[in-house]
C-alpha positions as CSV (number, residue, x, y, z in Angstrom):
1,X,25.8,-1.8,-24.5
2,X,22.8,0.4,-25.2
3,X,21.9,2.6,-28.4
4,X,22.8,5.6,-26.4
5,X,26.3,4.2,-25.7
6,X,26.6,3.4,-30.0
7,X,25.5,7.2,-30.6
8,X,28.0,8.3,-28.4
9,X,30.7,6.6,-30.3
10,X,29.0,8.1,-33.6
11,X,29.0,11.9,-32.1
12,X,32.9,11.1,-31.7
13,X,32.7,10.4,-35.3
14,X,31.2,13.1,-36.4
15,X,33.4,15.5,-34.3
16,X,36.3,13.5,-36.5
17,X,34.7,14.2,-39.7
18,X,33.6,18.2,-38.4
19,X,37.0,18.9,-37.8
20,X,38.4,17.4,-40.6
21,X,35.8,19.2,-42.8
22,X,37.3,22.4,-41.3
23,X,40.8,21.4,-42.6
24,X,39.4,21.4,-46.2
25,X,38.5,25.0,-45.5
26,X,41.0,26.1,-44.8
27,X,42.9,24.3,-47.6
28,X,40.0,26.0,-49.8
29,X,40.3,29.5,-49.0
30,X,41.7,30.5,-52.5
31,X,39.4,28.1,-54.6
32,X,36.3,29.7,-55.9
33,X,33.5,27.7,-57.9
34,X,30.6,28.5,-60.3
35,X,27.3,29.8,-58.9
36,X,25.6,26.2,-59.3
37,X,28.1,24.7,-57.1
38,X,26.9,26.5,-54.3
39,X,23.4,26.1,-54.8
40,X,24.5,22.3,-54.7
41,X,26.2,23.0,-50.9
42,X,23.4,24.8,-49.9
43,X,21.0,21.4,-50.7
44,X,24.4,19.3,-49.1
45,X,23.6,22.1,-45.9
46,X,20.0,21.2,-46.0
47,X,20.2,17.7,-46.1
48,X,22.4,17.8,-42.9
49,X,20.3,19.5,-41.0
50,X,17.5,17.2,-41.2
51,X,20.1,14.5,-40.2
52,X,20.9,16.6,-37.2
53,X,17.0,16.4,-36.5
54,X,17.0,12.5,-36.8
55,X,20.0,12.4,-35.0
56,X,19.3,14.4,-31.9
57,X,22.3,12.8,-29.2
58,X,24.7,14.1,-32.0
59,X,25.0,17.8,-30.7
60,X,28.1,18.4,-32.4
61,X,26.5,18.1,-35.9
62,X,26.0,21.9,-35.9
63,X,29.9,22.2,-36.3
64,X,29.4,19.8,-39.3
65,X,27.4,21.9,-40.8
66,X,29.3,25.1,-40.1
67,X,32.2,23.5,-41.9
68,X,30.1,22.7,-45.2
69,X,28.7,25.8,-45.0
70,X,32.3,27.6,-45.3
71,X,33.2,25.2,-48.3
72,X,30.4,27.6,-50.5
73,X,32.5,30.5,-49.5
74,X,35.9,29.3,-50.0
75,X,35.0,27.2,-53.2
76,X,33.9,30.8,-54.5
77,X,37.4,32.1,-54.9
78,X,37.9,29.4,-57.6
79,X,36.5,31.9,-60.2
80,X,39.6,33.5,-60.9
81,X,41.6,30.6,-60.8
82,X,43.7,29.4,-64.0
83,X,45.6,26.5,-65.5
84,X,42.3,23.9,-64.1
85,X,43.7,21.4,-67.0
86,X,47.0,20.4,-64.5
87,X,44.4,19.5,-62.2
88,X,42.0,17.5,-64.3
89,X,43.5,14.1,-62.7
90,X,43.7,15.3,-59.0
91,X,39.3,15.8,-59.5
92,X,39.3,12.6,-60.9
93,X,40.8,11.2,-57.9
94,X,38.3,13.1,-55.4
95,X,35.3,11.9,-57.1
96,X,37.1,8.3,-56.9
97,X,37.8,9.1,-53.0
98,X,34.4,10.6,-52.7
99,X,32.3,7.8,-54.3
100,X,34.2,5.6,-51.3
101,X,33.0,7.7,-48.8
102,X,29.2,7.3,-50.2
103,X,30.0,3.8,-49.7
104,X,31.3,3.8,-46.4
105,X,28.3,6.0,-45.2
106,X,25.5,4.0,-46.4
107,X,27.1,0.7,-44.6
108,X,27.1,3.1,-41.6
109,X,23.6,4.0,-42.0
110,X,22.2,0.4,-42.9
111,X,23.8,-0.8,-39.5
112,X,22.8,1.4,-37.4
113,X,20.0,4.1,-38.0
114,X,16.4,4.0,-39.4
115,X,14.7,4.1,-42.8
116,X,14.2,8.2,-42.3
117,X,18.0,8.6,-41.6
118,X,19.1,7.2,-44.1
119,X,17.0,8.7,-47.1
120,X,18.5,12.0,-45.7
121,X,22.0,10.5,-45.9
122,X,21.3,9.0,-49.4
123,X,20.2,12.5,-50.1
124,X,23.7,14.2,-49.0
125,X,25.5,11.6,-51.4
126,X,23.4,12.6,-54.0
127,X,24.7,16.2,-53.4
128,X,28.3,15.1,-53.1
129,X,27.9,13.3,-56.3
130,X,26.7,16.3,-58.2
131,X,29.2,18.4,-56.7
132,X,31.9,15.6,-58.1
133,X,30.7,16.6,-61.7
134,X,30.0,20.3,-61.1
135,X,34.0,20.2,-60.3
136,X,34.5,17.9,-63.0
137,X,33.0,20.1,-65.7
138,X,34.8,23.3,-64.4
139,X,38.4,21.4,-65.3
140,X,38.1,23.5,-68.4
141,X,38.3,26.8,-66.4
142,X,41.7,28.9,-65.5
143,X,43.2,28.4,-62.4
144,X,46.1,29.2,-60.1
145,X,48.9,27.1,-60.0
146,X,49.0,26.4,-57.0
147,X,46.0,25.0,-57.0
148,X,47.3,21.6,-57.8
149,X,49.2,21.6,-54.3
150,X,46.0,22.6,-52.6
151,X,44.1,20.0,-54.5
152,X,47.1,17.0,-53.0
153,X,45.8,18.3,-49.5
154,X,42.0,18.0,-50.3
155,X,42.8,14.5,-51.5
156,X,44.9,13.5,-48.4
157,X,42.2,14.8,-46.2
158,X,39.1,12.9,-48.1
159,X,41.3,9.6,-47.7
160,X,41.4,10.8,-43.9
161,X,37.5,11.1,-44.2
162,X,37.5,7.8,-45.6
163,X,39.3,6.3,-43.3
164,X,37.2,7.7,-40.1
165,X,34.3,6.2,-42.1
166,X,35.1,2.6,-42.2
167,X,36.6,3.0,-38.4
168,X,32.7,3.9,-37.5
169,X,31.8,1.3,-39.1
170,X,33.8,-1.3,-37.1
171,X,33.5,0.5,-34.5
172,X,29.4,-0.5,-35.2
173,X,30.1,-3.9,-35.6
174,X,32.1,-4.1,-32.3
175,X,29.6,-2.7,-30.7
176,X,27.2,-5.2,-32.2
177,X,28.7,-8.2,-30.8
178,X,28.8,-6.8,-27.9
179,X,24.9,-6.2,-27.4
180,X,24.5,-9.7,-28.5
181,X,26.9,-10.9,-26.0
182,X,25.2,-9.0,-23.7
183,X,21.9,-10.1,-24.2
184,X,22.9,-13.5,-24.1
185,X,23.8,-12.9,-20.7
186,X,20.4,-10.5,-19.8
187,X,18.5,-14.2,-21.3
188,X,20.5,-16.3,-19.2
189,X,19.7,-14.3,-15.8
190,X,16.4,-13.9,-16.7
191,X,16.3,-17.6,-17.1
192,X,17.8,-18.4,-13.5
193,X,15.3,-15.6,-12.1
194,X,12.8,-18.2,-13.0
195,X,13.9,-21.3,-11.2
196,X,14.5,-18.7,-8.5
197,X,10.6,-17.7,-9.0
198,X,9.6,-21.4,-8.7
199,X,11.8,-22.3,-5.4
200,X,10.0,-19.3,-3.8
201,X,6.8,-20.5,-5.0
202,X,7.8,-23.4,-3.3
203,X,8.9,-22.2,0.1
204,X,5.4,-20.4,-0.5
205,X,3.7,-23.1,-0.2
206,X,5.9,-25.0,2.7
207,X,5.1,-21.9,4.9
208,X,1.4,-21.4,4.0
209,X,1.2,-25.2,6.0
210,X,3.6,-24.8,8.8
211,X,1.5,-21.2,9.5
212,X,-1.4,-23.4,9.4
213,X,0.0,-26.1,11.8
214,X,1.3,-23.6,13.5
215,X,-2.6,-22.0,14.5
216,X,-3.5,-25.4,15.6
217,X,-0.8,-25.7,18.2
218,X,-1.8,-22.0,19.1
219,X,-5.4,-23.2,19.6
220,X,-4.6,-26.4,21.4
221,X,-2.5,-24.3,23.7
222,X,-5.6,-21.6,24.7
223,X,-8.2,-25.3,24.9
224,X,-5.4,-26.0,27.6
225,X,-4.8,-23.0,29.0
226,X,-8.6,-21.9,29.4
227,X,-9.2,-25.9,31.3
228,X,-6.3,-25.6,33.2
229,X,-7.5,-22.3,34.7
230,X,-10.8,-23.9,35.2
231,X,-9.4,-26.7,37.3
232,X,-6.9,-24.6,39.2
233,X,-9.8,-22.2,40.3
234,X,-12.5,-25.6,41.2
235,X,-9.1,-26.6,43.3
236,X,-9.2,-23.2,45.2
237,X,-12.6,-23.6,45.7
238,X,-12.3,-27.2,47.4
239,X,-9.7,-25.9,49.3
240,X,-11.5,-23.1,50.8
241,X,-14.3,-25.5,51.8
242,X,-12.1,-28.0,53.2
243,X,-10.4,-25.0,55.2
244,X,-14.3,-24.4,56.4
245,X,-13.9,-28.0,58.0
246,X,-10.8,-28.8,58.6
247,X,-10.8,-27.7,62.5
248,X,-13.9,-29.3,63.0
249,X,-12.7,-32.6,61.6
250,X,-9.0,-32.0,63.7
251,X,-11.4,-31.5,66.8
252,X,-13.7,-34.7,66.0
253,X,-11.0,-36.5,65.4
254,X,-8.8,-35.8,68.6
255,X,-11.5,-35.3,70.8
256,X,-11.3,-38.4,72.4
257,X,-7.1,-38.4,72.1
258,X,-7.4,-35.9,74.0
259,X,-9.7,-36.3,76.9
260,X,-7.5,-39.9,77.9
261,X,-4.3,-37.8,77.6
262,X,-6.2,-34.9,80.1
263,X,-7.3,-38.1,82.5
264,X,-4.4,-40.0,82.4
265,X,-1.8,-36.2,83.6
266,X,-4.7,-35.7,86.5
267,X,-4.2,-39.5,87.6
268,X,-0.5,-38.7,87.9
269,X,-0.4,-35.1,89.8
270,X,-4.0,-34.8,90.8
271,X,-2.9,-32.3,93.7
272,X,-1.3,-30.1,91.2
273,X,-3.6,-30.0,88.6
274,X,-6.3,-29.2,90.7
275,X,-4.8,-26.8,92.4
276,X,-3.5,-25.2,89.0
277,X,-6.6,-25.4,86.9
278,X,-9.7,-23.9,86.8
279,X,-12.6,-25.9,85.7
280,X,-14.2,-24.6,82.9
281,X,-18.2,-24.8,83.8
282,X,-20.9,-25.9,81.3
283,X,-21.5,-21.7,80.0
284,X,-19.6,-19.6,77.5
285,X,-19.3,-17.0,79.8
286,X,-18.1,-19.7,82.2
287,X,-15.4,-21.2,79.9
288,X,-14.2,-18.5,79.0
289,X,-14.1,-16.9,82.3
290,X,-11.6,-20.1,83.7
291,X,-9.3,-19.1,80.7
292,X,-8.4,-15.9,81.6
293,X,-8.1,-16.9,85.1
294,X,-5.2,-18.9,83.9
295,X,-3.8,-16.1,81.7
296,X,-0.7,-15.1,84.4
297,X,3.0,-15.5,85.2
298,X,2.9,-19.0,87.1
299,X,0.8,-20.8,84.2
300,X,3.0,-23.6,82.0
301,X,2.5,-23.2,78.2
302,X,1.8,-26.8,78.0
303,X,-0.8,-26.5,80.9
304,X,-2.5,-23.4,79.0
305,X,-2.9,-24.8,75.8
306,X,-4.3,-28.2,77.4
307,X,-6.9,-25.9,79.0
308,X,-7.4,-24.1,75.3
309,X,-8.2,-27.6,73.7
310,X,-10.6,-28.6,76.8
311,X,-12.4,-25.4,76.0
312,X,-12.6,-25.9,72.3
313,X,-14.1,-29.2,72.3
314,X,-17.0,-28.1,75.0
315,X,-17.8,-25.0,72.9
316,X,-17.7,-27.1,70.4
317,X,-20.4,-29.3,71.7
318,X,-22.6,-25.8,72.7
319,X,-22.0,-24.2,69.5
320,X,-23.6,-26.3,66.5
321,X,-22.7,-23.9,63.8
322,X,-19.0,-24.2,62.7
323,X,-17.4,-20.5,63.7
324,X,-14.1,-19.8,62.8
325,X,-13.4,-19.1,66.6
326,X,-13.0,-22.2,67.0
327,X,-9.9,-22.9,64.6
328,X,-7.9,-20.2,66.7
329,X,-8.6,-21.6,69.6
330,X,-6.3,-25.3,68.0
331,X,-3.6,-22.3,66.9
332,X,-3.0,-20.6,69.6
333,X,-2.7,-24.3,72.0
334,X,-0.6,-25.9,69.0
335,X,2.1,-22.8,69.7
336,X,2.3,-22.9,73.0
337,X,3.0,-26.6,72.9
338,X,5.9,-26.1,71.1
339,X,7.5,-24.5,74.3
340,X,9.6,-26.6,76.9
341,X,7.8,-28.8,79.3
342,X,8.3,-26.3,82.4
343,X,8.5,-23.3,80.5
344,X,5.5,-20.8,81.9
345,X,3.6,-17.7,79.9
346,X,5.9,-15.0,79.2
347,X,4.5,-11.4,78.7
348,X,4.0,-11.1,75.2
349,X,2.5,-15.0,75.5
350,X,-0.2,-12.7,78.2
351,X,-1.0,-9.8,76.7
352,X,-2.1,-12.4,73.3
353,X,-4.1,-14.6,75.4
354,X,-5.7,-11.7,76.9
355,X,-6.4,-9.5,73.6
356,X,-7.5,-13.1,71.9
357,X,-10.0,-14.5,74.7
358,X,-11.8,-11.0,75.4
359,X,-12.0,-10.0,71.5
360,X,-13.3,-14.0,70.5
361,X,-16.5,-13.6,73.4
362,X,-18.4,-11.3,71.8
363,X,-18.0,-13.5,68.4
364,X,-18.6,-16.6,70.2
365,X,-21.5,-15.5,71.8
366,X,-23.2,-14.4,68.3
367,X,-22.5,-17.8,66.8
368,X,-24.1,-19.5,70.3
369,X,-27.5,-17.3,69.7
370,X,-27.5,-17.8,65.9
């Protein structure tokens, strides 16, 4: 619980005692006192107001103050007042009441204000005290007789005053506890922030290695990724210079495969094959012009693209540059082998051959004179 909290409980107070105050008013209103009395309410009214000052949360002091200032004008009326000797006893008892409110006070004041505060409070006392004998010395005056009934009410009303006193002041120590209580419990959160503080510290640490461990991997991983790029474009380079060869290595390599298969189908149907075939010359010009003699309706698939490998391999043999000619010259014999064994050149198989022989010439003829 704060100080703001306690001063709010004191303004209730104080409200207490301002409206109590205000009851002795108007309990008062037909008592009037000697000229020095209200010089010593006046001080009592200055006093408070410096209090107000110190006190600034307590904005209900002004009402305090109001009521004290009243007491001057109703004490006044106590100048034509008779028969003060029936009273004598009843002032003994308010200065007895009043010296337990000076008590009460400075308990108040010790607890729970500053060194300023209470000089001013001490001050009021001092007031209240002289007032005490100012009303003691005026027993000897006249007064009403009803004053003594008025003067049973002031007393009740002190005790009242009294009573609110030493309720602020439990009400102080209450509210001490329960600070200390309270910071007992601010202490003991404070203390677990700290083993919090150090656990984090911790973790701190465990992450400032894994991040570490973590670049590491990061970096192995680009080491890896930058050679395997390397290696996957040296592969593509390899392969594109073994494409370069490939054909010429197939050819090489089935050249002589090829030539016993060629002798051994003229050995069986030599009739048909030489009436079917053209033979292909020792030229370009003548090689190529035997293909397109064969490029029609009657031709066998199997029979054209026997006559496509025979030309390869002697352009091959003319040509001593590798040309990429050649390679489609191997494609276009290894599809039409895949036909049946009688099956002859349809017209889409024609109009190929005849766009592919005329348009690989010219290219044929530039790798024979390079």
């Amino acid at each position: 619980m704060s100080d703001e909290s306690s001063i709010g409980t004191l303004e209730k107070k104080v409200d207490r005692l301002s409206d109590e105050l205000a009851a002795i008013r108007e309990v008062l209103k037909a008592v009037s006192i000697i000229p020095s009395l209200a010089k010593k309410v006046e001080a009592i009214d200055s006093d408070l107001d410096d209090v107000k000052k110190e006190i600034r949360p307590i904005t209900k002091i002004d009402e305090l103050l109001t009521s004290v200032k009243n007491v001057d004008t109703s004490l006044k009326e106590v100048q034509e007042s008779k028969d003060i000797q029936s009273i004598g006893q009843k002032m003994e008892d308010i200065a007895n009441t009043i010296m337990s409110i000076d008590s009460g006070i400075k308990t108040i004041s010790d607890s729970r204000e500053g060194e300023v505060m209470i000089k001013k409070i001490d001050d009021v006392l001092l007031s209240i005290k002289d007032v005490d004998g100012v009303l003691q010395e005026s027993i000897s005056n006249d007064a009403k007789q009803e004053i003594g009934k008025n003067v049973e009410d002031i007393l009740s009303i002190i005790t009242i005053l009294e009573k609110t006193v030493h309720d602020s002041k439990g009400t102080s120590e209450t509210q001490t506890e329960i600070i200390t209580k309270k910071v007992d419990e601010i202490q003991s959160y404070v203390a677990s922030l700290s083993s919090l503080e150090e656990r984090i510290d911790e973790l701190s640490d465990s992450f400032g290695e894994t991040k570490e461990i973590v670049g590491i991997i990061v970096r192995q991983l680009d080491d890896i990724e930058r050679k395997y790029n390397k290696t996957l474009t040296e592969v593509n380079e390899a392969l594109s210079v073994i494409g370069k060869f490939v054909d010429t290595d197939f050819v090489a390599g089935t050249k002589s495969k090829e030539k016993k298969k060629k002798e051994k189908t003229q050995e069986k149907d030599s009739k048909k094959t030489q009436s079917e075939t053209v033979d292909p010359g020792d030229t370009l010009d003548e090689i190529m012009g035997s293909l397109l003699k064969l490029v029609k309706p009657q031709t066998e698939a199997v029979k054209m693209a026997e006559a496509l490998e025979v030309a390869r391999d002697k352009l091959t043999e003319l040509i001593k540059v590798h040309s990429p000619v050649l390679f489609q010259f191997g494609k276009v014999a290894r599809d039409l082998k895949s036909y049946p064994s009688t099956a002859t050149l349809n017209e889409n198989d024609i109009a190929r051959l005849n766009k592919e022989l005329r348009s690989w010439i010219p290219k044929l003829k530039e790798a024979y004179s390079g």
